[in-house]
ZARORO-270556 format. One record per residue (C-alpha): residue number from 1; x, y, z; residue in one letter. Coordinates in steps of 0.1 Angstrom, whole numbers. Layout:
! ZARORO-270556
> NUM  X  Y  Z  A
...
***
This chain:
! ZARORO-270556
> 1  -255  376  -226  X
> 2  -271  347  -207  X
> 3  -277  376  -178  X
> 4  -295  399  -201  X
> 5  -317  372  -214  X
> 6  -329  361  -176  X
> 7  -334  398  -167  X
> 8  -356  400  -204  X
> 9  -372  364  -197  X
> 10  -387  377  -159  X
> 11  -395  409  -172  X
> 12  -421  396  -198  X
> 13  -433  368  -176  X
> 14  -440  397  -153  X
> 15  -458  420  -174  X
> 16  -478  393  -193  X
> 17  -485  379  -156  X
> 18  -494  414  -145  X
> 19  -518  423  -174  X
> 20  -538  393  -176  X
> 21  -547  399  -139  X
> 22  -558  432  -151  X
> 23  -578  424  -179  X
> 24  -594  397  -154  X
> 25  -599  424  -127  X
> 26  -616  447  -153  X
> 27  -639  422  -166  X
> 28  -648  414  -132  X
> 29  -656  456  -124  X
> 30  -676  453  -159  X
> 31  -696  420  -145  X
> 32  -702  439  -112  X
> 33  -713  471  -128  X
> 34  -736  455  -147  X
> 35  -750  435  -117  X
> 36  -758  470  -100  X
> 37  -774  485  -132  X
> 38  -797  450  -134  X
> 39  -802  452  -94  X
> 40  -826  473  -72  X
> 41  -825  462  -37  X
> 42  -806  485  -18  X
> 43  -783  459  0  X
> 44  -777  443  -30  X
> 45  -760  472  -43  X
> 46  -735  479  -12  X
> 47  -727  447  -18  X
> 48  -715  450  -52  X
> 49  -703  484  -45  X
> 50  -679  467  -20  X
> 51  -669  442  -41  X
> 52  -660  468  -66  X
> 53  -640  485  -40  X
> 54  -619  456  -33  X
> 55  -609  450  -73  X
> 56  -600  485  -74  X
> 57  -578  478  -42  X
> 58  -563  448  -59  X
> 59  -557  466  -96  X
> 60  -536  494  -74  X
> 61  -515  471  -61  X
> 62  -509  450  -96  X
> 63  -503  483  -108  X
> 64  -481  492  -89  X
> 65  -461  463  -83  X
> 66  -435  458  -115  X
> 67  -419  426  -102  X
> 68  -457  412  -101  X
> 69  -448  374  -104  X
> 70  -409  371  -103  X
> 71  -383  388  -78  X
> 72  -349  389  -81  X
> 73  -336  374  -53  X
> 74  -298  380  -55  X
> 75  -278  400  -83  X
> 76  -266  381  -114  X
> 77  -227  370  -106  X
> 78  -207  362  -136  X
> 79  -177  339  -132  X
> 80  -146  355  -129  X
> 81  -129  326  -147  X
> 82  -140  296  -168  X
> 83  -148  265  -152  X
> 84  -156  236  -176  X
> 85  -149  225  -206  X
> 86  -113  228  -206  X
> 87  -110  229  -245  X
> 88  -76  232  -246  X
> 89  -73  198  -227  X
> 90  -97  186  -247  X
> 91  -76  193  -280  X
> 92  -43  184  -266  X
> 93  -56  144  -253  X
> 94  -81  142  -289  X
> 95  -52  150  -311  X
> 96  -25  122  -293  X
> 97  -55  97  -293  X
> 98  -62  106  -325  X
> 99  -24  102  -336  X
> 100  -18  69  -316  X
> 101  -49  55  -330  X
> 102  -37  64  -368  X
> 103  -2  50  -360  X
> 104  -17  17  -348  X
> 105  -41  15  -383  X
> 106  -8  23  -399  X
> 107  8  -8  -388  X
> 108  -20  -31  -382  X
> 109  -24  -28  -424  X
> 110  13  -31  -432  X
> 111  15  -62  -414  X
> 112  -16  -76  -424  X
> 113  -7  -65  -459  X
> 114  26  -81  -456  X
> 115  15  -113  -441  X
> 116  -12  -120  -469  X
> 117  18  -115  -493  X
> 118  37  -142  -475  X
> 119  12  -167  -473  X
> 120  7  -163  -510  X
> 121  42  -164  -520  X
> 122  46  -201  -505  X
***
């Protein structure tokens, strides 16, 4: 379970990753085409034209690149056996403390019982 939630977790981080550099690379193409409509100077122009270029280089490769942010380095291993807790240790040593501490209440009251009685009996 804890496997398929990791694969899930890097998989949206990637895709939210991967579409907000998107969304910034076409608001950048929108900014640029508007520069060129607003611009007449020839050189100007090639400018933004190659500038354009490039974002459209980058989008490709955002695009087509689905482990944008996160890679999986090695493959998930789950344990073959358990390591920790031992629970059955656990139960075993918190019933006998539990036991030996009851049997020690049990007696600490009888004899403090008992020895109240005898003081007030003299």
């Amino acid at each position: 379970m804890a496997q398929q939630w990791l694969e899930n977790y890097i998989l949206a981080i990637n895709l939210y990753l991967q579409q907000r550099k998107l969304k910034r690379i076409d608001k950048n193409i929108g900014y640029l085409d508007e520069q060129i409509a607003t611009t007449s100077v020839a050189e100007m122009r090639e400018i933004f034209f190659t500038l354009i270029q490039e974002q459209v280089k980058s989008k490709m490769l955002v695009e087509a690149s689905p482990d944008y942010a996160f890679t999986v380095v090695g493959e998930v291993m789950l344990p073959e056996e358990k390591s920790q807790p031992k629970r059955a240790l656990i139960v075993v040593l918190g019933g006998l403390l539990g036991a030996m501490l009851s049997i020690c209440l049990v007696f600490l009251k009888y004899y403090w019982f008992n020895s109240n009685s005898n003081i007030n009996n003299l």
